[in-house]
C-alpha positions in Angstrom: 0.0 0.0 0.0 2.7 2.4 1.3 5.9 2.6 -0.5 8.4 5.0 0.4 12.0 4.8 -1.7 15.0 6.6 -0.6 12.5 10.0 1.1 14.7 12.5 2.3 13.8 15.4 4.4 15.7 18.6 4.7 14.5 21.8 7.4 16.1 24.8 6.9 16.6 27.0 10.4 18.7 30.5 9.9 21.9 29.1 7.9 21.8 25.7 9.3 20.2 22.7 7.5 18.1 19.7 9.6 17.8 17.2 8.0 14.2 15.3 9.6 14.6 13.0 7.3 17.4 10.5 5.4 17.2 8.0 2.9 14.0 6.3 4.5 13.1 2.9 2.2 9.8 1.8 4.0 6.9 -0.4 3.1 3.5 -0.8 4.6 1.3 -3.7 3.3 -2.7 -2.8 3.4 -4.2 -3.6 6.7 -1.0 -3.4 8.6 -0.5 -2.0 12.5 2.4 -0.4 12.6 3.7 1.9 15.5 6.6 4.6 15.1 8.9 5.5 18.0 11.6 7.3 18.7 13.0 10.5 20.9 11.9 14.2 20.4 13.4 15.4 16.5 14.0 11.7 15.5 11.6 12.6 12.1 9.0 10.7 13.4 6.2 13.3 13.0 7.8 14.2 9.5 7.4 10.9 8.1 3.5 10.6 9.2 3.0 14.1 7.7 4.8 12.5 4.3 2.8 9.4 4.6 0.0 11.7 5.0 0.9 14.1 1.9 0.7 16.8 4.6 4.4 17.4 3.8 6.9 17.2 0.8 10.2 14.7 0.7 12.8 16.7 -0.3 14.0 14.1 -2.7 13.1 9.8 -3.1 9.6 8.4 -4.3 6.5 7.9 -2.5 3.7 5.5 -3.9 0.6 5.0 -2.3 -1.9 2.2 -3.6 0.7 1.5 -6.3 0.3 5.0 -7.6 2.9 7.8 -7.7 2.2 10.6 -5.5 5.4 12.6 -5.0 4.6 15.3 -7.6 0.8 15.6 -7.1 0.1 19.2 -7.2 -1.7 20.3 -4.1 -5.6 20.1 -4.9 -4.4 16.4 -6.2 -3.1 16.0 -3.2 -5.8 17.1 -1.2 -8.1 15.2 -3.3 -6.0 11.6 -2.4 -5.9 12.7 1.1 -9.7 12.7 1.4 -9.9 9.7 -0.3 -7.5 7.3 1.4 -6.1 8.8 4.2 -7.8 9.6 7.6 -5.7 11.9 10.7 -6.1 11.5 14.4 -4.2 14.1 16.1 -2.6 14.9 19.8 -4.3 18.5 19.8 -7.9 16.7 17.9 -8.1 19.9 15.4 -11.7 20.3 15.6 -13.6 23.4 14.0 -14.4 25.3 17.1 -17.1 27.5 15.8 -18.9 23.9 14.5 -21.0 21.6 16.5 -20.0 17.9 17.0 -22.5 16.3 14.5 -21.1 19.5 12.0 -17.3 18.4 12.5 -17.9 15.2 11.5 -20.5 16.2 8.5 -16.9 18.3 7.4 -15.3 15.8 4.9 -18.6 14.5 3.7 -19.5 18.3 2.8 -16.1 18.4 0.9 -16.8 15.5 -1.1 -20.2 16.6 -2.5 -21.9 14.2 -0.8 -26.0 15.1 -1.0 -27.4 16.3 2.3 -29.8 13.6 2.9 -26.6 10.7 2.9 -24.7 13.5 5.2 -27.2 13.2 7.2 -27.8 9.2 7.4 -24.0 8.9 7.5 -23.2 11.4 10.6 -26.1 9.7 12.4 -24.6 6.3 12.2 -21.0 8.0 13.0 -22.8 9.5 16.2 -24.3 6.1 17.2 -21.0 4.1 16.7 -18.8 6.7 18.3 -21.3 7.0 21.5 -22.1 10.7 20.9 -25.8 11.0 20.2 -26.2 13.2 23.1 -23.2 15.4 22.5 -24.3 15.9 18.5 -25.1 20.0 18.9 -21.6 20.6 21.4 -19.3 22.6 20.5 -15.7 21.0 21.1 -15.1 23.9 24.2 -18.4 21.9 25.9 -16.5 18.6 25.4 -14.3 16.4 27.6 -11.3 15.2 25.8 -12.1 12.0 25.3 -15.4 13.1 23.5 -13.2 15.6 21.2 -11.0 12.9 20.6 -13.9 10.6 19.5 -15.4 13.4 17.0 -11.8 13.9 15.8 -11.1 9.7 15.0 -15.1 9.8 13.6 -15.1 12.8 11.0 -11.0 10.7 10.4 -13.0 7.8 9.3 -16.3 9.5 7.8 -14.8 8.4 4.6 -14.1 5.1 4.8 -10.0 5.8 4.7 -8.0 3.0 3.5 -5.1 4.0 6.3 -5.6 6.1 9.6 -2.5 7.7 10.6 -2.4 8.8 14.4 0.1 11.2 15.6 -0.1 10.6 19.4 -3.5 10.2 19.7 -4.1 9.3 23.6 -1.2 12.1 24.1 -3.8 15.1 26.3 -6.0 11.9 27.3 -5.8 10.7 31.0 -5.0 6.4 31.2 -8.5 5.3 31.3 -10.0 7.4 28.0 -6.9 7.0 26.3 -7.9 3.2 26.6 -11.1 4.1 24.8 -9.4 5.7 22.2 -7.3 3.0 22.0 -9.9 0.4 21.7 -11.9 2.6 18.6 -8.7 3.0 16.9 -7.7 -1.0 17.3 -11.7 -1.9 16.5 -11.1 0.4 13.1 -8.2 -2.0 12.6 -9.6 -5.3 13.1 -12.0 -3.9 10.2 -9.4 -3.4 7.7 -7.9 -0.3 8.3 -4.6 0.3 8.1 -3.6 2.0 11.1 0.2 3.7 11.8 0.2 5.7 15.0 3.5 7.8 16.1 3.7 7.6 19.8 6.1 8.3 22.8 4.2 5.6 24.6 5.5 2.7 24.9 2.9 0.8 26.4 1.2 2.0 23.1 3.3 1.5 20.8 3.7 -1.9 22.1 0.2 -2.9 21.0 0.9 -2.7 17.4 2.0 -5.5 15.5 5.1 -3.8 13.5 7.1 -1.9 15.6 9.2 1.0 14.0 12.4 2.4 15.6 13.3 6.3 14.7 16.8 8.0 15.4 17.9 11.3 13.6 16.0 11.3 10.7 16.7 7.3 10.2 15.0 4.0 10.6 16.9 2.4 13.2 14.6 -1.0 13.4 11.6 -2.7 12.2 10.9 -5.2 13.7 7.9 -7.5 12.2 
C-alpha cells in the first residue's frame, strides 16, 4: 500500500540545514498495524506528515496504492488525502465554531456528498462513536475523550484506506486514552490500516510492527 523509496527530508533554520529525514526505504502492506517511535526530533512526525501528503520529501519516491504521489500538485493532493487517508491528532483539530454532528459532516460536505446521505452517515457516525447526546456541542463543551472521539469519527467519515495517528491518547488521562485506544484498534480489526506515532511505549507496544526512529533514520523494524 505504502511505498516509500530513498524520502529525504531537509528543514532549513537561519543558515543551518536539519535534515528530519534520510534516505528512508519503507513499506507498509494494506491492513498493517504499525507503531513509530523514537525521541523528540528523531523525524517521526515528518514521516507521518509524508505518509500523510501533509508534507513534501525533499528528494526519493513515495507511492501509495501503487500510484505515484510525489509530484501531485496540491488540490491532487488534497483530493487523495480525502480519499485514502484519515488523521487523528494529539491537539484533535476540531472546527471550534462547529457543533460535533457539523465536524464530523466536514469531509462529507467536501466531497459533495447530498445532504440527505450526510445526514444518514453522521447519524450512524454519532451512534457508533457514543455521541448522540453530545451531536449539537461545540468542542469547548466537550471532555477530551469526547473531542477525541469526533476527531477519530469525522477521520473515518470516509471510509479511509489508512488512519494515521500522531499521538492520539497524548492530552488523554489512562482510562480514555484506553477508549481511544480500543476505537482506533476496532477500526483496525476492520481493515484499516492504522500507523500511530507515539512516545508511549505501552502503546506503541500494542501494534504488531514496531518502527524504531533515530535522527532522521529508521533504526529497526521489527515485524
Amino acid at each position: 500500500m505504502i511505498h516509500l523509496s530513498a524520502i529525504n527530508r531537509v528543514f532549513r533554520m537561519g543558515d543551518q540545514a536539519v535534515r528530519a529525514l534520510n534516505d528512508i526505504q519503507l513499506d507498509i502492506a494494506s491492513g498493517e498495524y504499525v507503531s513509530i517511535m523514537g525521541p523528540s526530533g528523531s523525524g517521526k512526525s515528518t514521516l507521518l506528515n509524508v505518509i500523510g501528503l501533509l508534507d513534501r520529501p525533499d528528494s526519493g519516491r513515495y507511492a501509495l496504492d501503487g500510484s505515484d504521489v510525489t509530484d501531485l500538485s496540491e488540490n491532487e493532493r488534497a483530493r487523495v488525502r480525502r480519499e485514502k487517508i484519515g488523521f487523528v491528532f494529539q491537539a484533535f483539530h476540531l472546527v471550534p465554531r462547529l457543533t460535533a454532528a457539523e465536524n464530523i459532516e466536514l469531509p462529507l460536505i467536501l466531497q459533495g456528498v447530498n445532504p440527505a446521505e450526510r445526514r444518514a452517515q453522521v447519524d450512524a457516525a454519532l451512534d457508533a462513536f457514543d455521541l448522540r447526546d453530545r451531536a449539537r456541542h461545540r468542542p469547548s463543551e466537550l471532555s477530551g475523550g469526547q473531542r477525541q472521539r469526533v476527531a477519530i469519527a469525522r477521520a473515518t467519515i470516509l471510509k479511509p484506506t489508512a488512519l494515521l495517528a500522531d499521538e492520539p491518547t497524548g492530552n488523554l488521562d489512562h482510562r480514555i486514552g484506553a477508549e481511544v485506544v480500543a476505537l482506533l484498534e476496532a477500526l483496525h480489526h476492520a481493515g484499516t490500516t492504522l500507523i500511530v506515532v507515539t512516545h508511549d511505549r505501552e502503546l506503541g507496544a500494542r501494534a504488531h510492527r514496531h518502527i524504531a526512529m533515530r535522527d532522521g533514520e529508521i533504526v529497526g523494524d521489527d515485524k
